[in-house]
RODO-2510 file (C-alpha; in nm, 4 decimals, decimal comma):
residues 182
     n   res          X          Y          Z
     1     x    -0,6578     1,4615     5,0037
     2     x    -0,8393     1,2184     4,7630
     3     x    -0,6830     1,2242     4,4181
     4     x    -0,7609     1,1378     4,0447
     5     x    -0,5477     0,8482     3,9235
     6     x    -0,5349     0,6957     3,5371
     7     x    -0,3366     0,3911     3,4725
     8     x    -0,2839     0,2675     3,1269
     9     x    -0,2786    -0,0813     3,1446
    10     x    -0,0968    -0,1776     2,7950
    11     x    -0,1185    -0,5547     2,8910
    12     x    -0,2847    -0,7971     2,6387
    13     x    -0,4663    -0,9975     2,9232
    14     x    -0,7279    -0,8724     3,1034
    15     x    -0,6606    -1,1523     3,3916
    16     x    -0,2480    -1,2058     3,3638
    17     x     0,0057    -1,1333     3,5807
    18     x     0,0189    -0,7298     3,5054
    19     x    -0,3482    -0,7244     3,5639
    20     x    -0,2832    -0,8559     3,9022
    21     x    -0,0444    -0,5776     4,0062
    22     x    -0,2970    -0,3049     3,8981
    23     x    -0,5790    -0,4547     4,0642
    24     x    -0,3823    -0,4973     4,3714
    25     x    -0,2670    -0,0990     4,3290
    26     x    -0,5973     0,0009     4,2629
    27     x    -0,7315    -0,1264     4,5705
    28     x    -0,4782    -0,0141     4,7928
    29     x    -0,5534     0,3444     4,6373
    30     x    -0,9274     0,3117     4,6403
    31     x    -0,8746     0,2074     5,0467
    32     x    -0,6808     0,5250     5,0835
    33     x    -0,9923     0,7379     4,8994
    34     x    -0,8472     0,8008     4,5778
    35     x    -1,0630     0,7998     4,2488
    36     x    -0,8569     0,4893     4,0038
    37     x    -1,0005     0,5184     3,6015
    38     x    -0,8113     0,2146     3,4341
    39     x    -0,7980     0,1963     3,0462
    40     x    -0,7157    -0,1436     2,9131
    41     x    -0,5473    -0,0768     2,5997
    42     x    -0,5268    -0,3963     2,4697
    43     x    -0,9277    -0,3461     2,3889
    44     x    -0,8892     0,0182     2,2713
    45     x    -0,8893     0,1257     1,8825
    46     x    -0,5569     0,3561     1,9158
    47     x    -0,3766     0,4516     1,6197
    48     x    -0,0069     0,4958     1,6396
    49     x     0,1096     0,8425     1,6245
    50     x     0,1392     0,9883     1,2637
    51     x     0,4673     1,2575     1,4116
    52     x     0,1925     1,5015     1,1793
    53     x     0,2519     1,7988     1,5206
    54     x    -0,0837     1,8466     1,3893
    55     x    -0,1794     1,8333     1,7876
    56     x    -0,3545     2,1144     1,9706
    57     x    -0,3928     2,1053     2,3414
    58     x    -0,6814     2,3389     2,3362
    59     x    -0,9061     2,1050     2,1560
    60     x    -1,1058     1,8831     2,3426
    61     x    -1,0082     1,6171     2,0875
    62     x    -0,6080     1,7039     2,0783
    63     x    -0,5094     1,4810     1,8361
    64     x    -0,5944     1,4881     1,4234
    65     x    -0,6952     1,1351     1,4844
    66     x    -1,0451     1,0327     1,6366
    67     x    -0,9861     0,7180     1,7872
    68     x    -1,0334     0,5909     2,1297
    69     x    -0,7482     0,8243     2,2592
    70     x    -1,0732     1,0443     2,2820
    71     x    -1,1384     0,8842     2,6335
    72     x    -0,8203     0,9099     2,7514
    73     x    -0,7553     1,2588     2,6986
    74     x    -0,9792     1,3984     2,8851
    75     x    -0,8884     1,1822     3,2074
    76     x    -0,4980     1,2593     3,1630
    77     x    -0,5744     1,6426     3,1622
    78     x    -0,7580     1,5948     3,4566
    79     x    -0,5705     1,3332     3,6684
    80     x    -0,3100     1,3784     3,9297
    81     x    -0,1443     1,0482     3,8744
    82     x    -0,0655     0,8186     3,6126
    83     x     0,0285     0,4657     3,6264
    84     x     0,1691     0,3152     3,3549
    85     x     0,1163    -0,0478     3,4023
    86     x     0,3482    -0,3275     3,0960
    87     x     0,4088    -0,6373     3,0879
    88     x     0,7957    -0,6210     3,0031
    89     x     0,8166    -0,6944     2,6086
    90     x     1,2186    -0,6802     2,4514
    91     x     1,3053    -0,4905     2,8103
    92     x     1,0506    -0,2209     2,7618
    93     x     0,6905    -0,1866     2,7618
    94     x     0,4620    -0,2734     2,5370
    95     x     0,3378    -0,1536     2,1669
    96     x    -0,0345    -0,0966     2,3485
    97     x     0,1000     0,1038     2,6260
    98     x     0,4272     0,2645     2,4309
    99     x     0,1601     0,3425     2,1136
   100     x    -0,1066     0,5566     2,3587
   101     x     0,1614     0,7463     2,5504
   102     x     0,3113     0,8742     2,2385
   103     x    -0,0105     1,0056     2,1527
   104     x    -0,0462     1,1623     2,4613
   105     x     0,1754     1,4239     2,2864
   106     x    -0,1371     1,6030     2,1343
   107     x    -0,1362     1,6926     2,4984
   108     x     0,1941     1,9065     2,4379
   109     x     0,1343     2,1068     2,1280
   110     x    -0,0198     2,3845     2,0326
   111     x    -0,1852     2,6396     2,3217
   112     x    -0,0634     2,5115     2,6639
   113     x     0,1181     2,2191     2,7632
   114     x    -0,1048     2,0013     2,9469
   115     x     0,1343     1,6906     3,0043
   116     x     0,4532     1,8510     3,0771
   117     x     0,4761     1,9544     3,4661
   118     x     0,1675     2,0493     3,5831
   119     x     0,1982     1,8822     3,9194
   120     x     0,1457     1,5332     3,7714
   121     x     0,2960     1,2616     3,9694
   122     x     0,3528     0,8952     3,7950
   123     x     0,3922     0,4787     3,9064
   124     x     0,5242     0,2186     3,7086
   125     x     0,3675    -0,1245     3,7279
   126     x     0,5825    -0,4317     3,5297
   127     x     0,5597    -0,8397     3,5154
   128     x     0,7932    -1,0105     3,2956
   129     x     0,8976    -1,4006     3,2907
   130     x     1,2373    -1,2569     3,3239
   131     x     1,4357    -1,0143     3,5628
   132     x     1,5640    -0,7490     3,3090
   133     x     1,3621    -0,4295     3,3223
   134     x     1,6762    -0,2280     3,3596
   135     x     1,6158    -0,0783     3,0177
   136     x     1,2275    -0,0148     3,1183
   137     x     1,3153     0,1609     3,3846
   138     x     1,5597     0,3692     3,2436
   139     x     1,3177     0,4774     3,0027
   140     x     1,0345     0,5403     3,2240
   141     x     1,3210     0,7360     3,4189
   142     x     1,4005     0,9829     3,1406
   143     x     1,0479     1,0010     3,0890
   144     x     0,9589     1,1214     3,4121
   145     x     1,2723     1,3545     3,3869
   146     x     1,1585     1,4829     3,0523
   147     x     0,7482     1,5621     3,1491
   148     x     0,8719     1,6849     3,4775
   149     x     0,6753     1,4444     3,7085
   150     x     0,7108     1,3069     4,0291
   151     x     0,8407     0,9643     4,0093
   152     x     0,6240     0,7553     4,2810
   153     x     0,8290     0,4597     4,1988
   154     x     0,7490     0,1749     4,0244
   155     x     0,6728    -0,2685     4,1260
   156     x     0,8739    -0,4961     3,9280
   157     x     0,7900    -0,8515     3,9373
   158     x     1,0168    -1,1058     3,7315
   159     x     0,9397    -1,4880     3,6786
   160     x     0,5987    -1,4392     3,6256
   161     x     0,5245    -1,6465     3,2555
   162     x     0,2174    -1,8274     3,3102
   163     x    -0,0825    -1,5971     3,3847
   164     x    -0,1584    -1,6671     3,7606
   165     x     0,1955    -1,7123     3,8580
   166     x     0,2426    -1,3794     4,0282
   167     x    -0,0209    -1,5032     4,2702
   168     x     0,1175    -1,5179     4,6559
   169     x     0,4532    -1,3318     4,5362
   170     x     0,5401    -0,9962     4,7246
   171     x     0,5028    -0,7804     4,3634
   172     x     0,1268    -0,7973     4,4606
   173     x     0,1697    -0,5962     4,8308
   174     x     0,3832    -0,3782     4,7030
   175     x     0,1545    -0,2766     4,4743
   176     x    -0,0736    -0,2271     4,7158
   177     x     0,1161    -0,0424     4,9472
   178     x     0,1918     0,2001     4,6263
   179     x    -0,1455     0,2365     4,5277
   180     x    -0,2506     0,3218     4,9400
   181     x     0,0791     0,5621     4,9795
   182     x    -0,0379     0,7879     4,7204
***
């Protein structure tokens, strides 16, 4: 059964080593029939959250703020899977990707609670120059745990600095293979 998936790609480089594992995901799911809408954050005009619980999950515009969350809101209500897709900044993600899934908390208040449960399912895509995303994927973890989604699992590919070196590395089928097992 062909399904909807979002990733958030909160990398700053639209052709670095992060990039790389989404493309490779999103073809593997495309193969396997599923519908992929990526949203680079890096070029997106998203305010960080103002903690106002101002939210409304009724609204098609959620949040008090009218920023470019507008086009993601809509696809997260309506998506069965969301991959959240980092380079690994401090060992966690980064302020692009951290700054639109807190926002996604419009999503929670008010009316019904369209993030929380809901069938949702989520993926975890990481590069990093180093090898410690044990603090990522802790959080991503008690994420999951907290929204009540399926955790698909997530690709973690250390010693990756220089954009292009994640080229030929394993990281890249994997992500594949995620993105087609979905």
């Amino acid at each position: 059964m062909s399904k909807k998936i979002v990733i958030l790609n909160g990398s700053p480089r639209k052709s670095g080593n992060t990039s790389a594992l989404v493309t490779a995901f999103r073809e593997g799911a495309e193969g396997a029939g599923h519908t992929v809408t990526e949203f680079f954050l890096d070029k997106m005009n998203i305010h960080g959250c103002k903690g106002c619980f101002g939210g409304h999950s009724d609204r098609e515009c959620p949040c008090v703020q009218q920023d470019d969350m507008n086009r993601i809101y809509p696809a997260v209500r309506d998506c069965d899977v969301i991959v959240l897709a980092s380079p690994l900044y401090y060992w966690t993600m980064s302020g692009q990707l951290r700054t639109a899934f807190d926002r996604l908390f419009a999503l929670e208040e008010g009316g019904k609670n369209l993030l929380r449960g809901n069938g949702k399912s989520s993926a975890l895509l990481m590069a990093a120059e180093g090898h410690g995303f044990d603090d990522a994927v802790l959080y991503y973890d008690h994420l999951m745990e907290h929204l009540h989604w399926k955790n698909l699992g997530h690709v973690l590919a250390g010693g990756n600095m220089d954009v292009g070196d994640i080229k030929g590395k394993p990281e890249l089928q994997q992500a594949y293979e995620l993105g087609k097992s979905i």
